[in-house]
N, C-alpha and C positions, 0 to 999 in steps of 0.2 A: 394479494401481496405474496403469498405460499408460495404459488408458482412462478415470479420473479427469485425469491429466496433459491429456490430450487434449482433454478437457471445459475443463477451466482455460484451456486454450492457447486455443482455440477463443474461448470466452468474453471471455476477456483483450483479444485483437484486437478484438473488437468494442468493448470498452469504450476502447481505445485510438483506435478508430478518430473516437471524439467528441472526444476533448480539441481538435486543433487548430479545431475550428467552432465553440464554444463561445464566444469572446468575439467572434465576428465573428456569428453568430447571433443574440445579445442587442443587439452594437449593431444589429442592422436594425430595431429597435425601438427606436433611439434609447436606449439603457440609456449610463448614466453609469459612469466607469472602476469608482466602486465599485457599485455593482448588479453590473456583469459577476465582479466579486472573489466578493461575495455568492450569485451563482451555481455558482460555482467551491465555495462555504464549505457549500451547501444540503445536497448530497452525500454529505461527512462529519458533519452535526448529525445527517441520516436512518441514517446507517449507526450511529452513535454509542447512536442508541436502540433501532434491531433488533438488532443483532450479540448481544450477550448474549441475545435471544427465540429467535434463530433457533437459536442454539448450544445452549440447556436444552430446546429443545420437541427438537431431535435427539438428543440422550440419553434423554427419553423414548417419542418417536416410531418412531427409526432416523433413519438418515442419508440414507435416498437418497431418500424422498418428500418431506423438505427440499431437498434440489439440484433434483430434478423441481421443485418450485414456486414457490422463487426463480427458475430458470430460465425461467419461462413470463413472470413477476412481471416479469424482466429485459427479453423482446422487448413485453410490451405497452408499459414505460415507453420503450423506443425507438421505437415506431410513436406514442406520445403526441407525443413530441419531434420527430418527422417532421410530425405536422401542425399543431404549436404556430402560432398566429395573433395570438400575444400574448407578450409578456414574463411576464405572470403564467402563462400556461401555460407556459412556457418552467420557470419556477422549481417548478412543480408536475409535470412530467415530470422533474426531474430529483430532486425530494426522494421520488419514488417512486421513481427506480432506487435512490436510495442505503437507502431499508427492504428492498429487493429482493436487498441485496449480500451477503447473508445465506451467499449461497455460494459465499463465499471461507474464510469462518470455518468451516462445515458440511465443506468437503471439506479442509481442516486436521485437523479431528477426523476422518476417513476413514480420510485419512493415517495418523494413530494408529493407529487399531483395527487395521489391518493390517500396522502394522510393528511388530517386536519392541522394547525399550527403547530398546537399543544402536545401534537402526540409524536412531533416530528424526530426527536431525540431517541424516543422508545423507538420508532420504527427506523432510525440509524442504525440503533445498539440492534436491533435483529439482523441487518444489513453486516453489520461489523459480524457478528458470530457466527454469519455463513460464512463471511469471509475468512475468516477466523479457523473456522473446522476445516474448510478447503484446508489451507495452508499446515494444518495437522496432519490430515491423512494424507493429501497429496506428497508431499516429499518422502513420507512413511513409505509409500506405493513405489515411487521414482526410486529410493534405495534399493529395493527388491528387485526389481526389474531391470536397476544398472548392474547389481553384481555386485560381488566381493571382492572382486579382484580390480585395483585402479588403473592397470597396467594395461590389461583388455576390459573395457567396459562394452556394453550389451547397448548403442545407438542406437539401433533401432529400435526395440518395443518400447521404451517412454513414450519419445514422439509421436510414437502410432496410439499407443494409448493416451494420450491427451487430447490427438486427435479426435479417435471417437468418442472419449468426453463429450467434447464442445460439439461435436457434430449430435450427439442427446440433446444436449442441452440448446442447440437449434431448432429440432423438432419439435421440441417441448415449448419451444417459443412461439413455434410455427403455429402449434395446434392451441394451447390454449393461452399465451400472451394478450391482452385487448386492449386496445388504445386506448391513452387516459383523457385526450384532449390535444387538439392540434392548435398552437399557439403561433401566433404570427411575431416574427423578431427579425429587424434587421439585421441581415448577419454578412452586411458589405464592407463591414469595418474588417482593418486587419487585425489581423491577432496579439500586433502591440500594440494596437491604438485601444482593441478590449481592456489589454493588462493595464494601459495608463489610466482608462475609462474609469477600472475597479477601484485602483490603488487611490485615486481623488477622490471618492467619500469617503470621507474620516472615518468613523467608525467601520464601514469595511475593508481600511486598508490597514486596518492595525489588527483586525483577525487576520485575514490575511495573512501577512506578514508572523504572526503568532502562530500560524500554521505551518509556514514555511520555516522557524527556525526550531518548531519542536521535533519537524521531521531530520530538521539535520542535526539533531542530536540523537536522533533513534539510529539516524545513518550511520552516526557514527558508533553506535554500541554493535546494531546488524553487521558490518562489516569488518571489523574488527575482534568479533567476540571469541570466534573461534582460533584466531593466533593466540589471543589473551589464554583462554584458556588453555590450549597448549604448551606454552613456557610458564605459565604459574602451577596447572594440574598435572602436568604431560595428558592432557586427555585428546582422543582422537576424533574423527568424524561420528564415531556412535554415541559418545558420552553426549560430546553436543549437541545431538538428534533429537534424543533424548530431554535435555534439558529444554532443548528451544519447544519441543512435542507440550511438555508442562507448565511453559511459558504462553503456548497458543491455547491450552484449556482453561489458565488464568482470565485471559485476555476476551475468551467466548463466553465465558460464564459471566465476568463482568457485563460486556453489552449486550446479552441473549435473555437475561434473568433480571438484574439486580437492578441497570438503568434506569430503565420506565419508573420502579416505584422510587428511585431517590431522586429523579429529577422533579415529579410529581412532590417532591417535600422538601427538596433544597431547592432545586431550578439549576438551567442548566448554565449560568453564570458562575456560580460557587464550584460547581462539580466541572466547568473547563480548568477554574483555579485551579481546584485540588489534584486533578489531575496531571495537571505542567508541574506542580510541588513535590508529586508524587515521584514520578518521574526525574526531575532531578535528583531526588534522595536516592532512588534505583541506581543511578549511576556513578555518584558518589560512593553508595554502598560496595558497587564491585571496584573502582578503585581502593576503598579500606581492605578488599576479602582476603583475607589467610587462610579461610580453612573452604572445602567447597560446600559445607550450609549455607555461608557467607553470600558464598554467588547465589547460591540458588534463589537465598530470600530477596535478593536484590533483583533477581532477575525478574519475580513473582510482584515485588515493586513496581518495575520497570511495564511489564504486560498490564498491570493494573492501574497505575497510571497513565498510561497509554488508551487501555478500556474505555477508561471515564473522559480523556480528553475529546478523544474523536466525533464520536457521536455527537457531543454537546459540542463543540464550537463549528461541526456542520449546522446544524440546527442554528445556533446565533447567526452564523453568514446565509444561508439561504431566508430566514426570517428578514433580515435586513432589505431584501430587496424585490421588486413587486414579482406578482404570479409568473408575469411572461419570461424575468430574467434568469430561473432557474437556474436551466441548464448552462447557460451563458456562466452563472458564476459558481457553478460546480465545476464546468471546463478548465476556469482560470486556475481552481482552488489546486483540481488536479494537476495542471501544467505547474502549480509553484510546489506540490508534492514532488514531480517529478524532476525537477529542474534542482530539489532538494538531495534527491537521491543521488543525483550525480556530482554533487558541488560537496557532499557529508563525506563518502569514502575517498574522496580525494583527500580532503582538509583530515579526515582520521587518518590514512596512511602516512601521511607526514607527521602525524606527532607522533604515530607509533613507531615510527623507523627513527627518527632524527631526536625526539626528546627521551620518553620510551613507553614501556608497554600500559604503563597506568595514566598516560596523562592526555589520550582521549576521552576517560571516563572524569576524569576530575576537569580539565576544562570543560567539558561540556556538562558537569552537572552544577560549576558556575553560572557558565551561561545562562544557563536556563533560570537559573534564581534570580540572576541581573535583568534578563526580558521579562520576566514577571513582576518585577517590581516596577518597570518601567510601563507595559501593558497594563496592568493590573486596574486600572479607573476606565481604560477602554471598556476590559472583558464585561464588567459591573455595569456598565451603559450600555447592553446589546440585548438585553431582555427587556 
Protein backbone atom coordinates (compact mmCIF):
# COMPACT_ATOMS: atom_id res chain seq x y z
CA UNK A 1 0.00 0.00 0.00
CA UNK A 2 3.28 2.41 0.66
CA UNK A 3 3.83 2.66 -2.95
CA UNK A 4 0.11 3.37 -4.08
CA UNK A 5 0.33 6.08 -1.00
CA UNK A 6 3.37 7.37 -2.62
CA UNK A 7 1.73 7.44 -6.17
CA UNK A 8 -1.22 9.56 -4.70
CA UNK A 9 1.28 11.83 -2.73
CA UNK A 10 3.18 12.44 -5.62
CA UNK A 11 0.29 13.05 -7.86
CA UNK A 12 -1.58 15.05 -5.49
CA UNK A 13 1.30 17.82 -5.33
CA UNK A 14 1.19 18.04 -8.80
CA UNK A 15 -2.32 18.58 -8.92
CA UNK A 16 -1.96 21.09 -6.07
CA UNK A 17 0.53 22.72 -7.49
CA UNK A 18 -2.08 24.29 -10.46
CA UNK A 19 -4.80 25.66 -8.15
CA UNK A 20 -3.05 28.89 -7.14
CA UNK A 21 -2.30 29.82 -11.29
CA UNK A 22 -5.56 29.10 -12.39
CA UNK A 23 -7.42 32.37 -12.14
CA UNK A 24 -4.36 34.42 -12.77
CA UNK A 25 -3.76 32.21 -15.94
CA UNK A 26 -7.34 32.77 -17.45
CA UNK A 27 -7.29 36.27 -16.68
CA UNK A 28 -4.08 36.69 -19.18
CA UNK A 29 -6.55 36.09 -21.52
CA UNK A 30 -8.72 38.57 -20.32
CA UNK A 31 -11.38 35.91 -18.86
CA UNK A 32 -14.21 37.54 -16.84
CA UNK A 33 -14.61 36.69 -12.85
CA UNK A 34 -17.10 34.05 -14.07
CA UNK A 35 -15.27 32.15 -17.10
CA UNK A 36 -12.38 31.85 -14.44
CA UNK A 37 -15.24 30.20 -11.70
CA UNK A 38 -16.17 28.07 -15.05
CA UNK A 39 -12.94 27.00 -15.26
CA UNK A 40 -12.51 26.06 -11.86
CA UNK A 41 -16.39 24.22 -12.51
CA UNK A 42 -14.81 22.23 -16.09
CA UNK A 43 -12.79 19.92 -13.89
CA UNK A 44 -15.46 18.33 -11.68
CA UNK A 45 -18.30 18.12 -14.86
CA UNK A 46 -15.04 15.87 -16.63
CA UNK A 47 -14.51 13.96 -13.55
CA UNK A 48 -18.36 13.65 -12.96
CA UNK A 49 -18.59 11.64 -16.24
CA UNK A 50 -15.28 9.30 -16.04
CA UNK A 51 -15.04 8.44 -12.40
CA UNK A 52 -17.93 5.72 -12.72
CA UNK A 53 -15.80 4.60 -16.62
CA UNK A 54 -12.73 4.56 -14.99
CA UNK A 55 -13.91 2.62 -11.65
CA UNK A 56 -16.09 -0.47 -13.88
CA UNK A 57 -13.42 -0.81 -16.79
CA UNK A 58 -11.03 -1.51 -13.37
CA UNK A 59 -13.07 -4.20 -12.00
CA UNK A 60 -13.05 -5.66 -15.15
CA UNK A 61 -9.60 -4.80 -16.49
CA UNK A 62 -7.49 -4.72 -13.03
CA UNK A 63 -6.56 -1.82 -11.33
CA UNK A 64 -3.10 -0.95 -12.12
CA UNK A 65 -3.22 -0.61 -16.07
CA UNK A 66 -6.02 1.96 -15.06
CA UNK A 67 -3.58 4.04 -12.75
CA UNK A 68 -0.78 3.55 -15.54
CA UNK A 69 -3.16 5.36 -17.90
CA UNK A 70 -4.82 7.98 -16.16
CA UNK A 71 -1.43 8.76 -15.14
CA UNK A 72 0.11 9.31 -18.41
CA UNK A 73 -3.74 10.99 -19.43
CA UNK A 74 -2.80 13.21 -16.20
CA UNK A 75 1.07 14.78 -17.46
CA UNK A 76 -0.24 15.05 -21.19
CA UNK A 77 -3.26 17.35 -19.82
CA UNK A 78 -0.44 19.43 -17.82
CA UNK A 79 1.94 19.78 -20.82
CA UNK A 80 -1.65 20.88 -22.81
CA UNK A 81 -1.98 23.46 -20.11
CA UNK A 82 1.72 24.67 -20.18
CA UNK A 83 1.31 25.65 -23.73
CA UNK A 84 -2.41 26.84 -23.62
CA UNK A 85 -2.36 30.09 -26.10
CA UNK A 86 -5.86 30.68 -25.63
CA UNK A 87 -8.68 30.60 -23.09
CA UNK A 88 -10.46 27.89 -25.04
CA UNK A 89 -7.34 25.75 -24.77
CA UNK A 90 -7.08 26.64 -21.41
CA UNK A 91 -10.71 25.19 -20.56
CA UNK A 92 -9.83 22.11 -22.93
CA UNK A 93 -6.51 21.14 -20.87
CA UNK A 94 -8.28 21.26 -17.98
CA UNK A 95 -11.64 19.18 -18.87
CA UNK A 96 -9.00 16.57 -19.96
CA UNK A 97 -7.22 16.39 -16.74
CA UNK A 98 -10.60 16.04 -14.99
CA UNK A 99 -11.64 12.60 -17.58
CA UNK A 100 -7.92 11.77 -16.52
CA UNK A 101 -8.68 11.87 -12.47
CA UNK A 102 -9.97 8.64 -12.93
CA UNK A 103 -7.17 7.70 -10.52
CA UNK A 104 -8.14 8.73 -7.48
CA UNK A 105 -11.32 6.58 -7.52
CA UNK A 106 -9.01 3.44 -9.17
CA UNK A 107 -6.53 3.59 -6.31
CA UNK A 108 -9.59 3.84 -3.71
CA UNK A 109 -10.71 0.50 -5.11
CA UNK A 110 -6.79 -0.63 -4.69
CA UNK A 111 -7.14 0.20 -1.42
CA UNK A 112 -9.89 -2.28 -0.94
CA UNK A 113 -8.64 -5.30 -2.65
CA UNK A 114 -5.82 -5.05 -0.24
CA UNK A 115 -7.11 -4.36 2.98
CA UNK A 116 -9.26 -6.73 4.99
CA UNK A 117 -12.89 -5.31 5.88
CA UNK A 118 -12.03 -4.18 9.27
CA UNK A 119 -9.19 -2.24 8.37
CA UNK A 120 -10.78 -0.57 5.56
CA UNK A 121 -11.38 2.96 7.40
CA UNK A 122 -7.74 2.93 8.66
CA UNK A 123 -6.38 2.47 5.33
CA UNK A 124 -8.88 5.34 3.82
CA UNK A 125 -7.62 7.71 6.73
CA UNK A 126 -3.88 6.93 5.20
CA UNK A 127 -5.46 7.48 1.54
CA UNK A 128 -7.12 10.86 2.88
CA UNK A 129 -3.61 12.08 4.56
CA UNK A 130 -1.68 11.62 1.29
CA UNK A 131 -4.18 13.29 -0.15
CA UNK A 132 -4.25 15.60 2.28
CA UNK A 133 -0.33 16.62 2.46
CA UNK A 134 -0.58 16.77 -1.46
CA UNK A 135 -3.01 19.45 -1.18
CA UNK A 136 -0.56 21.14 1.55
CA UNK A 137 2.55 21.27 -0.23
CA UNK A 138 1.21 21.38 -3.56
CA UNK A 139 -0.23 24.81 -3.71
CA UNK A 140 2.63 25.97 -1.26
CA UNK A 141 4.90 24.85 -4.33
CA UNK A 142 2.39 26.50 -7.14
CA UNK A 143 2.55 29.95 -5.22
CA UNK A 144 6.23 30.13 -5.57
CA UNK A 145 6.54 29.15 -8.80
CA UNK A 146 3.42 31.60 -10.02
CA UNK A 147 5.06 34.58 -8.49
CA UNK A 148 4.23 37.55 -6.79
CA UNK A 149 3.18 39.57 -8.99
CA UNK A 150 -0.75 38.75 -10.33
CA UNK A 151 -0.54 40.96 -13.13
CA UNK A 152 2.35 38.66 -14.93
CA UNK A 153 2.11 35.34 -13.51
CA UNK A 154 4.97 32.72 -14.41
CA UNK A 155 2.53 29.88 -16.85
CA UNK A 156 4.72 28.03 -17.37
CA UNK A 157 6.77 26.24 -14.59
CA UNK A 158 3.67 24.97 -12.46
CA UNK A 159 2.39 23.06 -15.39
CA UNK A 160 5.65 21.75 -16.20
CA UNK A 161 6.23 20.99 -12.86
CA UNK A 162 3.03 18.91 -12.24
CA UNK A 163 3.81 17.49 -15.16
CA UNK A 164 6.92 15.76 -14.08
CA UNK A 165 5.24 15.09 -10.88
CA UNK A 166 2.79 12.64 -12.36
CA UNK A 167 5.22 11.57 -14.86
CA UNK A 168 7.27 10.00 -11.17
CA UNK A 169 4.66 9.11 -10.05
CA UNK A 170 4.05 7.00 -13.36
CA UNK A 171 7.19 5.22 -13.17
CA UNK A 172 6.72 4.55 -9.82
CA UNK A 173 3.63 2.80 -10.82
CA UNK A 174 5.29 1.36 -13.69
CA UNK A 175 8.13 -0.32 -11.59
CA UNK A 176 6.73 -1.27 -8.51
CA UNK A 177 2.55 -1.13 -8.58
CA UNK A 178 1.15 -5.05 -8.75
CA UNK A 179 -2.12 -6.09 -9.55
CA UNK A 180 -4.42 -6.85 -6.84
CA UNK A 181 -6.94 -9.09 -8.76
CA UNK A 182 -8.59 -8.91 -11.90
CA UNK A 183 -12.42 -8.93 -11.30
CA UNK A 184 -15.02 -9.54 -13.87
CA UNK A 185 -17.96 -6.81 -13.84
CA UNK A 186 -20.34 -5.92 -16.47
CA UNK A 187 -19.71 -2.71 -17.27
CA UNK A 188 -22.45 -2.40 -20.54
CA UNK A 189 -24.64 -0.62 -18.33
CA UNK A 190 -24.68 3.13 -18.83
CA UNK A 191 -23.52 5.47 -16.43
CA UNK A 192 -27.16 6.52 -15.43
CA UNK A 193 -28.59 3.20 -15.33
CA UNK A 194 -25.27 2.60 -12.62
CA UNK A 195 -26.39 5.74 -10.62
CA UNK A 196 -30.10 4.63 -10.69
CA UNK A 197 -28.67 0.74 -9.98
CA UNK A 198 -26.78 2.57 -6.71
CA UNK A 199 -29.44 4.96 -5.56
CA UNK A 200 -32.29 1.64 -5.23
CA UNK A 201 -30.60 -0.08 -2.45
CA UNK A 202 -31.63 1.59 0.44
CA UNK A 203 -29.11 1.67 2.63
CA UNK A 204 -26.57 2.63 -0.12
CA UNK A 205 -28.49 5.32 -1.50
CA UNK A 206 -28.86 7.18 1.69
CA UNK A 207 -24.85 7.12 2.11
CA UNK A 208 -24.72 8.14 -0.90
CA UNK A 209 -26.77 10.80 -1.06
CA UNK A 210 -25.03 11.71 2.62
CA UNK A 211 -22.02 12.16 0.75
CA UNK A 212 -23.18 14.19 -1.85
CA UNK A 213 -24.72 16.78 0.47
CA UNK A 214 -21.73 16.91 2.92
CA UNK A 215 -19.60 17.69 -0.07
CA UNK A 216 -21.90 20.50 -1.09
CA UNK A 217 -21.44 22.07 2.14
CA UNK A 218 -17.74 21.85 2.05
CA UNK A 219 -18.31 23.35 -1.48
CA UNK A 220 -19.76 25.72 -0.22
CA UNK A 221 -17.28 27.03 2.69
CA UNK A 222 -14.05 25.97 -0.27
CA UNK A 223 -15.47 28.45 -2.43
CA UNK A 224 -16.45 30.99 -0.78
CA UNK A 225 -13.91 31.31 2.04
CA UNK A 226 -11.66 33.46 0.76
CA UNK A 227 -14.20 36.57 -0.43
CA UNK A 228 -15.54 35.86 3.36
CA UNK A 229 -12.37 36.46 4.56
CA UNK A 230 -11.57 39.29 2.71
CA UNK A 231 -14.57 41.64 3.62
CA UNK A 232 -14.65 40.42 7.34
CA UNK A 233 -10.36 40.44 7.74
CA UNK A 234 -9.30 42.45 4.65
CA UNK A 235 -7.06 39.40 4.30
CA UNK A 236 -5.41 38.51 1.04
CA UNK A 237 -4.30 35.43 -0.91
CA UNK A 238 -1.40 34.64 1.70
CA UNK A 239 -3.39 34.87 4.94
CA UNK A 240 -5.56 32.43 3.27
CA UNK A 241 -2.70 30.05 2.15
CA UNK A 242 -1.93 30.07 5.20
CA UNK A 243 -4.94 29.30 6.98
CA UNK A 244 -6.28 26.68 4.50
CA UNK A 245 -2.10 25.16 4.88
CA UNK A 246 -3.40 24.43 8.79
CA UNK A 247 -6.58 23.41 7.92
CA UNK A 248 -4.95 20.52 5.57
CA UNK A 249 -2.55 19.45 8.52
CA UNK A 250 -5.80 19.23 10.80
CA UNK A 251 -7.44 17.14 8.27
CA UNK A 252 -4.01 14.64 7.65
CA UNK A 253 -3.41 14.12 11.06
CA UNK A 254 -6.88 13.27 11.61
CA UNK A 255 -7.07 10.44 8.94
CA UNK A 256 -3.11 9.54 8.85
CA UNK A 257 -2.98 8.97 12.89
CA UNK A 258 -5.91 9.02 14.93
CA UNK A 259 -8.56 7.13 12.58
CA UNK A 260 -7.52 3.52 12.83
CA UNK A 261 -7.45 3.55 16.57
CA UNK A 262 -10.98 5.47 17.07
CA UNK A 263 -12.77 3.43 14.55
CA UNK A 264 -11.36 0.33 16.16
CA UNK A 265 -13.40 1.74 19.54
CA UNK A 266 -16.33 3.67 18.32
CA UNK A 267 -16.66 2.06 14.65
CA UNK A 268 -17.03 3.83 11.82
CA UNK A 269 -20.86 4.57 12.12
CA UNK A 270 -20.57 6.88 15.14
CA UNK A 271 -17.46 8.62 13.90
CA UNK A 272 -19.28 9.28 10.06
CA UNK A 273 -22.06 10.93 12.72
CA UNK A 274 -19.55 12.88 14.55
CA UNK A 275 -18.10 14.02 11.70
CA UNK A 276 -21.16 15.59 9.52
CA UNK A 277 -21.92 17.26 13.41
CA UNK A 278 -18.63 18.27 13.44
CA UNK A 279 -18.75 19.85 10.40
CA UNK A 280 -21.69 21.78 10.60
CA UNK A 281 -20.68 23.38 13.88
CA UNK A 282 -17.29 24.44 11.63
CA UNK A 283 -19.45 26.29 9.61
CA UNK A 284 -21.86 27.83 11.80
CA UNK A 285 -18.73 28.77 13.77
CA UNK A 286 -17.40 30.94 10.89
CA UNK A 287 -20.76 32.47 10.28
CA UNK A 288 -20.76 33.70 14.41
CA UNK A 289 -16.64 34.78 13.70
CA UNK A 290 -15.67 38.29 14.90
CA UNK A 291 -12.31 38.04 15.62
CA UNK A 292 -9.82 35.79 13.27
CA UNK A 293 -9.23 32.97 16.37
CA UNK A 294 -12.78 32.56 15.65
CA UNK A 295 -12.23 31.46 11.93
CA UNK A 296 -9.51 29.63 12.60
CA UNK A 297 -10.99 27.39 15.19
CA UNK A 298 -13.86 26.82 12.99
CA UNK A 299 -11.88 26.14 10.25
CA UNK A 300 -9.80 23.53 12.52
CA UNK A 301 -13.57 22.27 13.14
CA UNK A 302 -14.40 22.19 9.62
CA UNK A 303 -10.86 19.94 8.51
CA UNK A 304 -11.73 17.64 11.40
CA UNK A 305 -14.88 17.05 10.69
CA UNK A 306 -14.29 16.49 7.40
CA UNK A 307 -11.12 14.08 8.60
CA UNK A 308 -13.48 11.67 10.50
CA UNK A 309 -16.36 11.76 7.90
CA UNK A 310 -14.64 10.65 4.69
CA UNK A 311 -12.82 7.72 5.58
CA UNK A 312 -15.59 6.32 7.47
CA UNK A 313 -18.64 6.66 5.29
CA UNK A 314 -16.21 5.26 2.35
CA UNK A 315 -15.68 2.27 4.23
CA UNK A 316 -19.76 1.86 5.22
CA UNK A 317 -20.56 2.28 1.13
CA UNK A 318 -17.76 -0.01 -0.12
CA UNK A 319 -18.68 -2.57 2.77
CA UNK A 320 -22.31 -2.46 1.59
CA UNK A 321 -21.63 -4.15 -1.47
CA UNK A 322 -19.94 -7.45 -2.73
CA UNK A 323 -16.02 -7.70 -3.74
CA UNK A 324 -16.62 -7.47 -7.55
CA UNK A 325 -18.62 -3.84 -7.20
CA UNK A 326 -15.96 -1.89 -5.74
CA UNK A 327 -14.87 0.04 -8.12
CA UNK A 328 -18.17 0.38 -9.69
CA UNK A 329 -19.43 2.24 -6.52
CA UNK A 330 -16.36 4.29 -5.78
CA UNK A 331 -17.01 5.62 -9.43
CA UNK A 332 -20.54 6.51 -8.69
CA UNK A 333 -19.39 7.82 -5.03
CA UNK A 334 -16.95 10.02 -7.05
CA UNK A 335 -19.14 11.18 -9.88
CA UNK A 336 -21.84 12.36 -6.82
CA UNK A 337 -18.53 14.15 -5.29
CA UNK A 338 -18.03 15.68 -8.37
CA UNK A 339 -21.34 16.62 -9.65
CA UNK A 340 -21.33 18.17 -5.82
CA UNK A 341 -18.48 20.37 -6.47
CA UNK A 342 -20.16 21.95 -9.29
CA UNK A 343 -23.85 22.33 -7.99
CA UNK A 344 -22.08 23.89 -3.99
CA UNK A 345 -20.12 27.04 -5.74
CA UNK A 346 -22.96 27.75 -7.74
CA UNK A 347 -25.76 27.61 -4.82
CA UNK A 348 -22.81 29.40 -2.48
CA UNK A 349 -22.19 32.27 -4.88
CA UNK A 350 -25.85 33.14 -4.94
CA UNK A 351 -26.20 33.55 -1.34
CA UNK A 352 -23.19 35.27 -1.09
CA UNK A 353 -23.96 37.99 -3.77
CA UNK A 354 -27.81 38.26 -3.27
CA UNK A 355 -28.36 37.37 0.63
CA UNK A 356 -24.65 38.13 2.01
CA UNK A 357 -21.41 37.18 3.09
CA UNK A 358 -22.49 34.90 6.13
CA UNK A 359 -25.32 33.07 4.94
CA UNK A 360 -23.52 30.26 2.93
CA UNK A 361 -22.03 29.34 6.23
CA UNK A 362 -25.20 29.54 8.34
CA UNK A 363 -27.34 27.79 5.67
CA UNK A 364 -25.28 25.22 5.15
CA UNK A 365 -24.35 24.49 8.74
CA UNK A 366 -28.32 23.95 8.90
CA UNK A 367 -28.31 21.87 6.36
CA UNK A 368 -26.23 19.71 7.55
CA UNK A 369 -27.92 19.25 10.97
CA UNK A 370 -31.44 18.81 9.20
CA UNK A 371 -29.65 15.61 6.73
CA UNK A 372 -28.30 14.26 9.83
CA UNK A 373 -31.25 14.10 11.56
CA UNK A 374 -33.10 12.81 8.83
CA UNK A 375 -30.01 10.22 7.73
CA UNK A 376 -28.97 9.56 11.07
CA UNK A 377 -31.04 5.60 11.50
CA UNK A 378 -29.48 4.99 7.97
CA UNK A 379 -25.74 5.86 8.91
CA UNK A 380 -26.25 3.35 12.31
CA UNK A 381 -27.56 0.47 9.91
CA UNK A 382 -24.30 0.38 7.70
CA UNK A 383 -22.10 -1.47 10.11
Amino acid sequence: MFVLLLVVFIDLVGFGIIIPLLPFYAETFNASPQKVTMLMAVYSLSQFISAPIWGGLSDKYGRRIIIWCTLFGTVVAYVLLAFAESLSALFIARSFAGLMAGNIVVAQAYIMDITEKGDRAKAMGYFGAAFGLGFIIGPAVGGILTGTDPNNPSVFLPPIAAAILSFIALIIALMSLKETKILINDFRKKRLQNLIQALSAPNLRYLILLFFFVTIVFAFMESTFSLWSERTFFWGAQQNGYLFAFAGICGALVQGVLIGPLVKRFGESLLCFLGCLVLSFGMLGIWLSAEIIHAVLSMMLIAVGLGLFLPTVMALIVNIVSEDRKGWVLGITQSSSALARIIGPALAGGFFEFIDKNSPYLIGGIFLLLVLVIFRKYIFKSN
